[in-house]
C-alpha positions as a Markdown table, in Angstrom:
| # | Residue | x | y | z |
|---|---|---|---|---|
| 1 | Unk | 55.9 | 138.9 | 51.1 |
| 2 | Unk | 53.1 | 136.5 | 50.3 |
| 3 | Unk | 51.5 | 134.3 | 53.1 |
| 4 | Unk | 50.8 | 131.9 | 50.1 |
| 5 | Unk | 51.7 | 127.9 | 51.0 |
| 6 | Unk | 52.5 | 124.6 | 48.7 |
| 7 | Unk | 49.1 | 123.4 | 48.3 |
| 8 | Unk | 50.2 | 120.0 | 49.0 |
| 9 | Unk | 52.1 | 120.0 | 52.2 |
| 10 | Unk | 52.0 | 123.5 | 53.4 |
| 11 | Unk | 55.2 | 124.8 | 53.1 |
| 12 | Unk | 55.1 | 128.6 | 53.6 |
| 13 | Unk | 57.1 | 129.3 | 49.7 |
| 14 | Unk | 55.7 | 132.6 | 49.5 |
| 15 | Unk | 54.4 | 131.8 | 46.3 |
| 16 | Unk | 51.0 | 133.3 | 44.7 |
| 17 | Unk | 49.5 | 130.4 | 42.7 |
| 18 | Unk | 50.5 | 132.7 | 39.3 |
| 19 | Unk | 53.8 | 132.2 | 40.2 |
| 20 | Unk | 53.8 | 128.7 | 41.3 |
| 21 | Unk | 53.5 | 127.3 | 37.6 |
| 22 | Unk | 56.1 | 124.1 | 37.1 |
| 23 | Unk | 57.8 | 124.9 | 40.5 |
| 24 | Unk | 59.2 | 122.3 | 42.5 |
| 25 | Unk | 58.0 | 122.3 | 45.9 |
| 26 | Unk | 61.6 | 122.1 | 47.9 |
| 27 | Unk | 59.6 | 120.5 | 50.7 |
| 28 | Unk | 57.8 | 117.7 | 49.2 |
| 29 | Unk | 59.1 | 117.7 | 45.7 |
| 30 | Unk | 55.7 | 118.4 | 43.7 |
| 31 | Unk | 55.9 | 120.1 | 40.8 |
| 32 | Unk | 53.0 | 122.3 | 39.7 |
| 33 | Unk | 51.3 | 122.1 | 36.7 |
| 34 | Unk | 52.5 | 119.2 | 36.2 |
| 35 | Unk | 52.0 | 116.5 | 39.1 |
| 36 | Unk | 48.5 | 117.7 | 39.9 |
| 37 | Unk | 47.5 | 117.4 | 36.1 |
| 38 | Unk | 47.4 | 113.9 | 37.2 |
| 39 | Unk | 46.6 | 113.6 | 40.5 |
| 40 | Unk | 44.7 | 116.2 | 43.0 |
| 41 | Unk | 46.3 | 117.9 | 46.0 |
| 42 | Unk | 44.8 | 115.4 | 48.3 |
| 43 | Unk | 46.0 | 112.3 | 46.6 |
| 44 | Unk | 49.7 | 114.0 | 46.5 |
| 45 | Unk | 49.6 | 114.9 | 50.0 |
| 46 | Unk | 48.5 | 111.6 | 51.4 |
| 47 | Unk | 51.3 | 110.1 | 49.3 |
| 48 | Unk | 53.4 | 112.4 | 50.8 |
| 49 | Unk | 52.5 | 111.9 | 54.3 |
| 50 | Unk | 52.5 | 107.7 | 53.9 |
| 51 | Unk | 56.0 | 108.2 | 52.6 |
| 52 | Unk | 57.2 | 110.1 | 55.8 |
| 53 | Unk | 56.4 | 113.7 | 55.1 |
| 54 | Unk | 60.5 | 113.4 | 54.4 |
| 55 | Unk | 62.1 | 116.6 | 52.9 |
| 56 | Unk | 62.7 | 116.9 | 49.3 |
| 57 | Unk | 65.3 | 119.1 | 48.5 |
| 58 | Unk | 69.0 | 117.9 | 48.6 |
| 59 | Unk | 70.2 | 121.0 | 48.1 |
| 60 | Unk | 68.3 | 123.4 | 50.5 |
| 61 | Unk | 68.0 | 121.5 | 54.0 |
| 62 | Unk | 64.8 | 122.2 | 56.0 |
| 63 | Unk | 65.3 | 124.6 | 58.9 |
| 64 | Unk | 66.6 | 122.8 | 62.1 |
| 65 | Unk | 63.2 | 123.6 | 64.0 |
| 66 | Unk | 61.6 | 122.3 | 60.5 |
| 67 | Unk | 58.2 | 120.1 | 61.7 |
| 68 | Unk | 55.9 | 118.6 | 59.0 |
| 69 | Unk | 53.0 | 117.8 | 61.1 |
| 70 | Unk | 53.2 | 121.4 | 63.1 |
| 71 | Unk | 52.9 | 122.5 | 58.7 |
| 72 | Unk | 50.1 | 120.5 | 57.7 |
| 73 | Unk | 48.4 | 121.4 | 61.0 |
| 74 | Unk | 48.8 | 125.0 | 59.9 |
| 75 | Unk | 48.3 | 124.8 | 56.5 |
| 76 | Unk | 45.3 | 122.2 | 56.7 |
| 77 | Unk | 43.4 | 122.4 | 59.8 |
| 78 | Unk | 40.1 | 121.4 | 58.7 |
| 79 | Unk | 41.8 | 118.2 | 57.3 |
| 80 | Unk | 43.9 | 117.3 | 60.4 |
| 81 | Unk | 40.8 | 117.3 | 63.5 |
């Protein structure tokens, strides 16, 4: 199992950045390779994060423990001091 995480808000997808190509982030709904043509990780995630870091998926709910500060923290913590 990869420790890999969605570069935009951190959710642990075990996916290797090979693998990522035109996924859909069930987290925050990003779709690599194709939003962050347009726009970098940064930008995405502060969009994200203004529009209250709400879960994407309607068909997978988060886990009922599911935090997205505690996962940006983890995932980001040079960016969240």
């Amino acid at each position: 199992m990869k420790s890999e995480r969605c570069p935009v808000c951190g959710y642990p997808d075990g996916l290797g950045p090979d693998e990522r190509y035109q996924e859909i982030c069930i987290c925050c709904g990003v779709q690599c390779a194709y939003d962050d043509v347009r726009l970098p990780h940064a930008e995405l995630r502060a969009r994200w994060i203004a529009g209250g870091m709400k879960w994407w998926s309607r068909s997978q709910p988060p886990a009922l423990d599911w935090n997205p500060e505690t996962q940006l923290l983890q995932a980001f913590p040079m960016d969240h001091q």
